[in-house]
N, C-alpha and C positions, 0 to 999 in steps of 0.2 A: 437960849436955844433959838435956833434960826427958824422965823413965823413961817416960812416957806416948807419948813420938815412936816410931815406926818409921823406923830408918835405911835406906836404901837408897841404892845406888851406881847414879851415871845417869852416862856417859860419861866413869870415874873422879874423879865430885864425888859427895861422900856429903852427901847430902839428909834432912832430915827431913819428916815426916809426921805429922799428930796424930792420936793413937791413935780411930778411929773411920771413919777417912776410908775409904774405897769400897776399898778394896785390889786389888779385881781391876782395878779404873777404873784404879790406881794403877799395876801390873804390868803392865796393857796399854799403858798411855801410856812408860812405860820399854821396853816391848820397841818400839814402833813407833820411838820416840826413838833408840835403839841401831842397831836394823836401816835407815832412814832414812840415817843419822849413815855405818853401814857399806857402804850402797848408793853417797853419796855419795864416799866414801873412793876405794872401788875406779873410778867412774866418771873423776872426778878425779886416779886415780895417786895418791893419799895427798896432792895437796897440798890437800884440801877443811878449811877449818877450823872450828874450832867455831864461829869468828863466824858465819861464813857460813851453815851449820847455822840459827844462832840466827837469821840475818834470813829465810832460808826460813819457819823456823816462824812467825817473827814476820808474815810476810806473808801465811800460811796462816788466823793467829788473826784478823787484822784483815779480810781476805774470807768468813771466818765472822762474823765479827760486821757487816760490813756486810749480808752476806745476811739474818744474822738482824732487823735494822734494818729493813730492807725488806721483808720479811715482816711483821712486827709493825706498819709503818704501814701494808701491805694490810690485815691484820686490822682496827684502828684503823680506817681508813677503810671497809670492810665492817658493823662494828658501829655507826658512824655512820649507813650507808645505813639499816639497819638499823632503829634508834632513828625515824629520820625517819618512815618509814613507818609504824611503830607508831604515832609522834602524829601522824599525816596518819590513821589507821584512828580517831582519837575522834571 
C-alpha cells in the first residue's frame, strides 16, 4: 500500500485515502456513513444490508447531482439573459 494513503475503516472495509485529502471531509463522510448504515440496522431489525445502504446513498449522490445540473443550467441560462442585454446595451 502506498505510505502516503491514510487507512481508514468504513463499515469494516479498510479504505484508502491519498495523503492530502480534506480529512475532516473524510471523518465526517465515515461518521455519517456508519451512523446512517447503524440507523438503518436498528430500523430494519439488522436485516438492513450493505447493498441496500449502498443504493440509498447511491440515490442520495444521483439527486444531488441532478439538483446540481439544474441549478447550473439556471445559472447558464441566467448568464445568457444576461450576455444578451449587455449586447442589446451597444
Amino acid at each position: 500500500m502506498n505510505q502516503d494513503a491514510i487507512n481508514l475503516t468504513v463499515l469494516g472495509l479498510s479504505i484508502a485515502f491519498k495523503h492530502g485529502a480534506d480529512m475532516d471531509r473524510v471523518y465526517e463522510a465515515v461518521r455519517l456513513v456508519e451512523e446512517r448504515f447503524a440507523d438503518q440496522k436498528l430500523r430494519f431489525h439488522g436485516g438492513q444490508t450493505k447493498d441496500i445502504l449502498l443504493t440509498f446513498m447511491a440515490l442520495g449522490l444521483a439527486d444531488d447531482l441532478l439538483q446540481s445540473q439544474k441549478e447550473q443550467a439556471d445559472a447558464h441560462e441566467r448568464v445568457g439573459t444576461l450576455l444578451s442585454k449587455i449586447e442589446e446595451s451597444f
